[in-house]
C-alpha positions as CSV (number, residue, x, y, z in Angstrom):
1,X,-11.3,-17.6,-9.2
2,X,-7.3,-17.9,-9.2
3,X,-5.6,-15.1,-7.2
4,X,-2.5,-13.8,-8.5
5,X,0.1,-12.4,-6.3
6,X,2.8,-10.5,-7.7
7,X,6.5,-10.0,-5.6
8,X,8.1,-6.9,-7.4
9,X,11.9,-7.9,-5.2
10,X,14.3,-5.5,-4.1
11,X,15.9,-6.0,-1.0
12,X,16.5,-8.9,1.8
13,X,17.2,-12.6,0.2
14,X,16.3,-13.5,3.7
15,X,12.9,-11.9,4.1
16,X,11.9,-12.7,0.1
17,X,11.8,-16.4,1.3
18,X,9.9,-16.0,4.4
19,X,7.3,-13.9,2.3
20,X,7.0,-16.6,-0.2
21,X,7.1,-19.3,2.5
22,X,4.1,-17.3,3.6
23,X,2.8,-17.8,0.3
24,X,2.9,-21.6,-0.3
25,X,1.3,-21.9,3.0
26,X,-2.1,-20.5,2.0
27,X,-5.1,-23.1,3.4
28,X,-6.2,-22.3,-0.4
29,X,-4.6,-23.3,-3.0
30,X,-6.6,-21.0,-6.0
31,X,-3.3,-19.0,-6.1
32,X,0.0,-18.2,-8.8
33,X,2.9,-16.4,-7.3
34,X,5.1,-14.3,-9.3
35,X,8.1,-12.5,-7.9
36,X,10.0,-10.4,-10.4
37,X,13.5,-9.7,-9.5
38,X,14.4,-5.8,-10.7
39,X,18.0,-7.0,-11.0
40,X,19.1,-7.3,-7.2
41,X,23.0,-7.9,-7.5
42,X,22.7,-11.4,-5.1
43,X,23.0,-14.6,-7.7
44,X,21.5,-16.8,-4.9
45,X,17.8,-15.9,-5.0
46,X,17.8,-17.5,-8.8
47,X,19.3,-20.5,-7.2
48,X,17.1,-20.7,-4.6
49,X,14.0,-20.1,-6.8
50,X,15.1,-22.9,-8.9
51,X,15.6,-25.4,-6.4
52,X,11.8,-24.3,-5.4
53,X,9.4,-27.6,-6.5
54,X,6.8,-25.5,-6.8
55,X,5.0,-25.0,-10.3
56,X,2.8,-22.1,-8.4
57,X,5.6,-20.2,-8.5
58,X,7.6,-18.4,-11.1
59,X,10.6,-16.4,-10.7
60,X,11.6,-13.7,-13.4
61,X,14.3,-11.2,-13.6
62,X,14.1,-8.0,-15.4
63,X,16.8,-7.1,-17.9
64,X,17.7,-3.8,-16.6
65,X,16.9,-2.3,-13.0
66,X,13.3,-0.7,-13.7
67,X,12.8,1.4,-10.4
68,X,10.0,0.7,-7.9
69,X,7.1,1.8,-9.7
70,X,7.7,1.1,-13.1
71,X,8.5,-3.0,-11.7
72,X,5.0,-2.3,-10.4
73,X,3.6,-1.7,-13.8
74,X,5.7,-4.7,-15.0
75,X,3.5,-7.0,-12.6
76,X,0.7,-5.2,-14.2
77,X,1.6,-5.7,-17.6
78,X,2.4,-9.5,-16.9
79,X,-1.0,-10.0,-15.2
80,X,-3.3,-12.8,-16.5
81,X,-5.9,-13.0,-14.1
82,X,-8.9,-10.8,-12.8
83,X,-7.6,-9.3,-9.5
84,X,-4.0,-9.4,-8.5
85,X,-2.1,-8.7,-4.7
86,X,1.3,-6.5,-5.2
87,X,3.3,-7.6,-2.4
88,X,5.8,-6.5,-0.4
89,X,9.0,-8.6,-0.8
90,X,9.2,-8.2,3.0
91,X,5.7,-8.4,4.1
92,X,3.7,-11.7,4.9
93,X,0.6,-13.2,4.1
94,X,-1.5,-15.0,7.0
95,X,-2.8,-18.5,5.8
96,X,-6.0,-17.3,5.7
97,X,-4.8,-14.6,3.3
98,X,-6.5,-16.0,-0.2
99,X,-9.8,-17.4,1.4
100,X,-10.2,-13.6,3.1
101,X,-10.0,-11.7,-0.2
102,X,-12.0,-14.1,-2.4
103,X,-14.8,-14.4,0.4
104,X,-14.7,-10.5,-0.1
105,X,-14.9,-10.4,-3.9
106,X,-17.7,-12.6,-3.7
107,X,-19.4,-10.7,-1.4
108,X,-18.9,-7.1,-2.6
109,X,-18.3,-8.2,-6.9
110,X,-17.7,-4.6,-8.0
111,X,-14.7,-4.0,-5.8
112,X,-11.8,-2.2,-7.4
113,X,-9.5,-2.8,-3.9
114,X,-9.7,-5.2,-1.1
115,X,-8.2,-4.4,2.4
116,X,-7.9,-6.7,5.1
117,X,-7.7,-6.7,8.0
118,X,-3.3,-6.2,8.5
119,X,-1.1,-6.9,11.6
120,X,2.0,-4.9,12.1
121,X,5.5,-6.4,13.1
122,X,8.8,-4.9,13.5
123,X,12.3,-6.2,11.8
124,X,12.0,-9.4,13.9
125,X,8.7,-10.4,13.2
126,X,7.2,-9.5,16.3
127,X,3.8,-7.5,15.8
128,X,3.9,-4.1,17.6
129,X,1.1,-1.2,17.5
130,X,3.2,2.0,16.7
131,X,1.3,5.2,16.9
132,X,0.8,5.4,13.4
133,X,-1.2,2.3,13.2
134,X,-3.3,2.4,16.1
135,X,-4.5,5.7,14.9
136,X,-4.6,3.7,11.5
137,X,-6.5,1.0,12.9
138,X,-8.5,3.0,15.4
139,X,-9.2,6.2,14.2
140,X,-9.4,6.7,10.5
141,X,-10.5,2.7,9.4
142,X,-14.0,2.4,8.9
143,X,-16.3,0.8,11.4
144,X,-17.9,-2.0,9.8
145,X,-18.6,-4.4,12.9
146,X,-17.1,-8.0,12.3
147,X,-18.5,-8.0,8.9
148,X,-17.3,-5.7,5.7
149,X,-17.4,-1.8,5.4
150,X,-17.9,-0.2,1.9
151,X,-17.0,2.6,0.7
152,X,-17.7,4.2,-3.1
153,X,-16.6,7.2,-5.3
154,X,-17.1,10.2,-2.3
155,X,-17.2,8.1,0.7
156,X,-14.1,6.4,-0.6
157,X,-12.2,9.7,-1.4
158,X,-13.1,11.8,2.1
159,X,-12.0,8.6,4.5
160,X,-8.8,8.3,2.3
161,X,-7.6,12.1,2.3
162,X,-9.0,12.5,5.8
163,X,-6.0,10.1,6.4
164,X,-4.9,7.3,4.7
165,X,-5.4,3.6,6.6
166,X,-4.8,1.4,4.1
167,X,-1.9,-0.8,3.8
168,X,-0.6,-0.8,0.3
169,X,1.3,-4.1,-0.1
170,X,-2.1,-5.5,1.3
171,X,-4.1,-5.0,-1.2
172,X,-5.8,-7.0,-3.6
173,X,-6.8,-5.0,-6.8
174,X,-8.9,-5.2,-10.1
175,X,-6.6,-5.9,-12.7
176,X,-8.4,-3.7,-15.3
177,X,-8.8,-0.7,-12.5
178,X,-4.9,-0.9,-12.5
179,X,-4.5,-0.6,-16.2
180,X,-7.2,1.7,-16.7
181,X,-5.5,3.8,-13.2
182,X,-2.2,4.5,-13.4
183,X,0.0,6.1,-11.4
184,X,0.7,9.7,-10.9
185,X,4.3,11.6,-12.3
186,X,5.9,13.2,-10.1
187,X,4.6,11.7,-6.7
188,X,6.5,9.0,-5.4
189,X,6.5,9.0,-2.1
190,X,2.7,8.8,-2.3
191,X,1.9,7.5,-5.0
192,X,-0.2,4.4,-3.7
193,X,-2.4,7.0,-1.9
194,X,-3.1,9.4,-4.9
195,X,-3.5,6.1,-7.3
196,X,-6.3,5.1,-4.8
197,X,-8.0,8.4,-5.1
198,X,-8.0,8.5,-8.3
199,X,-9.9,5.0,-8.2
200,X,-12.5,6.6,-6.2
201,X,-12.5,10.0,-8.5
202,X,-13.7,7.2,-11.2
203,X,-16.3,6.2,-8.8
204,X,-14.7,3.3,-7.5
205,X,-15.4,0.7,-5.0
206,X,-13.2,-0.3,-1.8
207,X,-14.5,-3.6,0.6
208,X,-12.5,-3.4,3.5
209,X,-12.5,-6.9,5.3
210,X,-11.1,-6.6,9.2
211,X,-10.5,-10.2,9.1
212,X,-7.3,-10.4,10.2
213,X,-5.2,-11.9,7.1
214,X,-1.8,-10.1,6.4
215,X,1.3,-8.7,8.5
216,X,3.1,-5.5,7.2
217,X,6.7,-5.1,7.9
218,X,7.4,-1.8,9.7
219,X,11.2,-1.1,10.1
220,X,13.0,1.3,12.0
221,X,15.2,2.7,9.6
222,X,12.7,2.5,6.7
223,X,13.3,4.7,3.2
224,X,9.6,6.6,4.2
225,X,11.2,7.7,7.8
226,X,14.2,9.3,5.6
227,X,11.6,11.5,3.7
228,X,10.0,12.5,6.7
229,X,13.6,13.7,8.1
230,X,14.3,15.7,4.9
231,X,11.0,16.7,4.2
232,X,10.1,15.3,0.8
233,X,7.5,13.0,2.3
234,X,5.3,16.3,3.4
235,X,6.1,18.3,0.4
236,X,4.6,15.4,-1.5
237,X,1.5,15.4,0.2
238,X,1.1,19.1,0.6
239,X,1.4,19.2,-3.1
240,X,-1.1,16.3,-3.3
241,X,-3.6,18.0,-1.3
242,X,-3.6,21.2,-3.7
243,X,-4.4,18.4,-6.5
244,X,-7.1,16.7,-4.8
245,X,-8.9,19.4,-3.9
246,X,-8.8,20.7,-7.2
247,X,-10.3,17.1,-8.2
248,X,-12.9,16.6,-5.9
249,X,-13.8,20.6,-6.4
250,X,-14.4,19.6,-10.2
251,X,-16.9,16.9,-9.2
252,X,-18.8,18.4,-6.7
253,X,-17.5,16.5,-3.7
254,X,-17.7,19.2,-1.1
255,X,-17.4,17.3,2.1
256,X,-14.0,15.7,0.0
257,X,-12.7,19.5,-0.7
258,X,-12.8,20.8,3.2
259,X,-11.6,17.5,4.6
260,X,-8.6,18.2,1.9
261,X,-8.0,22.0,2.6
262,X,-8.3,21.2,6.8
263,X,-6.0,18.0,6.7
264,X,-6.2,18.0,10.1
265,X,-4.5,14.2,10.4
266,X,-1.8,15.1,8.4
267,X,-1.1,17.8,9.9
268,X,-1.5,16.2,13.2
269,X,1.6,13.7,11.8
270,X,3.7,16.4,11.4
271,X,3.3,17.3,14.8
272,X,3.9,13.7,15.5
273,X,6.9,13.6,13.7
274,X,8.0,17.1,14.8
275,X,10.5,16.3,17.5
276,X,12.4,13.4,15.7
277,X,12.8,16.0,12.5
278,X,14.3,18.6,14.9
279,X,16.3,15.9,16.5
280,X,17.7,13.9,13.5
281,X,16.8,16.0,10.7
282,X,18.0,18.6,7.9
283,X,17.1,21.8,7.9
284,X,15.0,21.3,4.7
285,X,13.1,18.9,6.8
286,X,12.7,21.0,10.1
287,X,11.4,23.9,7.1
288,X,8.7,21.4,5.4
289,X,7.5,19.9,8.5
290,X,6.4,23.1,9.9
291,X,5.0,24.7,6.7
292,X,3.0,20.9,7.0
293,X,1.5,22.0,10.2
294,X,0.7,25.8,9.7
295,X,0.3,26.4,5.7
296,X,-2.9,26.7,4.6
C-alpha cells in the first residue's frame, strides 16, 4: 500500500527542505510526496523543487492564496490513494516514519487515524519535553505497553476531550474518513481536535503506535501562543466544549458529557498559561483565560 504524504507550504524555504529531506529518506520507499505551495511570495522553492530528481515528488502551486484549511482540503481533494499524512511544512518525519504507519494499518485495518509515537524539538532541531507535551505524552496518551492502543467511537471521544494528545501534522488518515469528515466553520484554532471528534461521533477508529517515528516542531513565538495571549485559543475551545457535549449528550455517551462539562485539563492549561497571559497579554486575553478556568 503506497502512502501519500501531502505538504500544504506556508512558511520557512529553509525548513520545507529539511521536511522533504526527511521525506526521501524513508527506509521505505511505498511513498508519493506532494507539497502544494498556497502561493508563498519566495520564487526559489519552484526552483528548487525543480532541480529535485525525484519522480516521488511533485511540487504544485495554488492559483490564489487558499488559507490554511481550505489548502488542507485541496490535499484532500487531490488525494489518490487510500490513507494520506498532512504534514507540517516544518515538521519531520523519522526514517522509520512509512514502515510505522503501514505496520499499524495492517495491524488495526479499520483505522480512520494513525498516531505515532512523536518527538518534540524546538526552532533548532533540538528535541525538548515542554510541559505541554510531557503531560501530553505522560498523562493523557493511552497506555498501550510497547505494542498499539485502540480506541473507538466513546473511548475515542472521552480520551480526546479529556485533553487532546495527539499531534496533528502526525497523523496518517483514511482518505474517505476525511472526505466524508470535514471540518468544522467557525473553529479554527481547533479545528483538528473537533474534526477528530467528529470521527469518533461516527464511530471511528484511532491506533495509536508509540513507536517513535515523527518530530513536531514547537516554536517559541508560534501563531497558537498568540491566541492564547489574546484569548481566542480558549474561547474556541469553551465554545467547543458546549458543542460536544451537546454531541455526545445526543448519543448517549455519558462518561464523554461529564468529562466535557468538567474539562478539568483544559482548565488546568489555563492555569498553566495564566501568568504569561497576565505578563505579555491583552486584556481580552487576561478576561478569556480566567472565564476558561472558572466558567462552568
Amino acid at each position: 500500500m503506497t502512502l501519500e504524504i501531502f505538504v500544504p507550504f506556508w512558511g520557512d524555504p529553509g525548513l520545507l527542505y529539511l521536511t522533504v529531506d526527511s521525506v526521501r529518506a524513508q527506509r521505505n520507499d511505498d511513498w508519493r510526496l506532494v507539497v502544494i505551495d498556497d502561493c508563498y511570495p519566495d520564487e526559489s522553492v519552484a526552483r528548487w523543487f525543480a532541480a529535485l530528481d525525484d519522480e516521488r515528488v511533485s511540487y504544485l502551486r495554488n492559483e490564489v492564496n487558499l488559507g490554511i484549511t481550505e489548502n488542507y482540503r485541496e490535499a484532500i481533494r487531490r488525494a489518490t490513494a487510500s490513507h494520506i499524512t498532512i504534514l507540517g511544512c516544518d515538521d519531520l518525519l523519522h526514517p522509520n516514519y512509512v514502515d510505522v504507519v503501514l505496520a499499524t494499518i495492517a495491524a488495526v485495518p479499520d483505522a480512520d487515524v494513525v498516531q505515532p509515537g512523536v518527538d518534540v524539538i524546538d526552532e533548532r532541531g533540538t528535541v525538548v519535553r515542554p510541559l505541554v507535551d510531557r503531560v501530553k505524552t505522560g498523562l493523557l496518551a493511552p497506555r498501550g505497553g510497547e505494542g498499539i492502543a485502540v480506541l473507538r467511537g466513546e473511548s475515542m471521544a472521552t480520551s480526546l476531550i479529556r485533553g487532546d494528545w495527539l499531534y496533528w501534522p502526525s497523523l496518517t488518515f483514511r482518505t474517505e474518513t476525511l472526505r466524508r469528515i470535514d471540518f468544522r466553520e467557525g473553529l479554527p484554532i481547533i479545528q483538528d481536535l473537533a474534526l477528530l471528534m467528529d470521527i469518533a461521533f461516527e464511530g471511528g477508529c484511532l491506533a495509536y503506535n508509540p513507536t517513535r517515528a515523527f518530530s513536531y516542531r514547537r516554536h517559541g513565538a508560534s501563531a497558537s501562543q498568540k491566541t492564547l495571549l489574546d484569548g481566542r485559543r480558549f474561547r474556541d475551545e469553551r465554545t467547543y466544549y458546549a458543542q460536544a457535549r451537546t454531541l455526545a449528550a445526543a448519543k448517549g455517551w455519558g462518561r464523554t458529557v461529564s468529562t466535557a462539562r468538567l474539562r478539568a485539563m483544559s482548565r488546568l492549561h489555563g492555569v498553566a498559561e495564566l501568568p504569561g497571559v497576565i505578563r505579555h497579554g491583552t486584556a481580552s486575553g487576561l478576561q478569556s483565560t480566567l472565564a476558561h478556568i472558572f466558567a462552568f
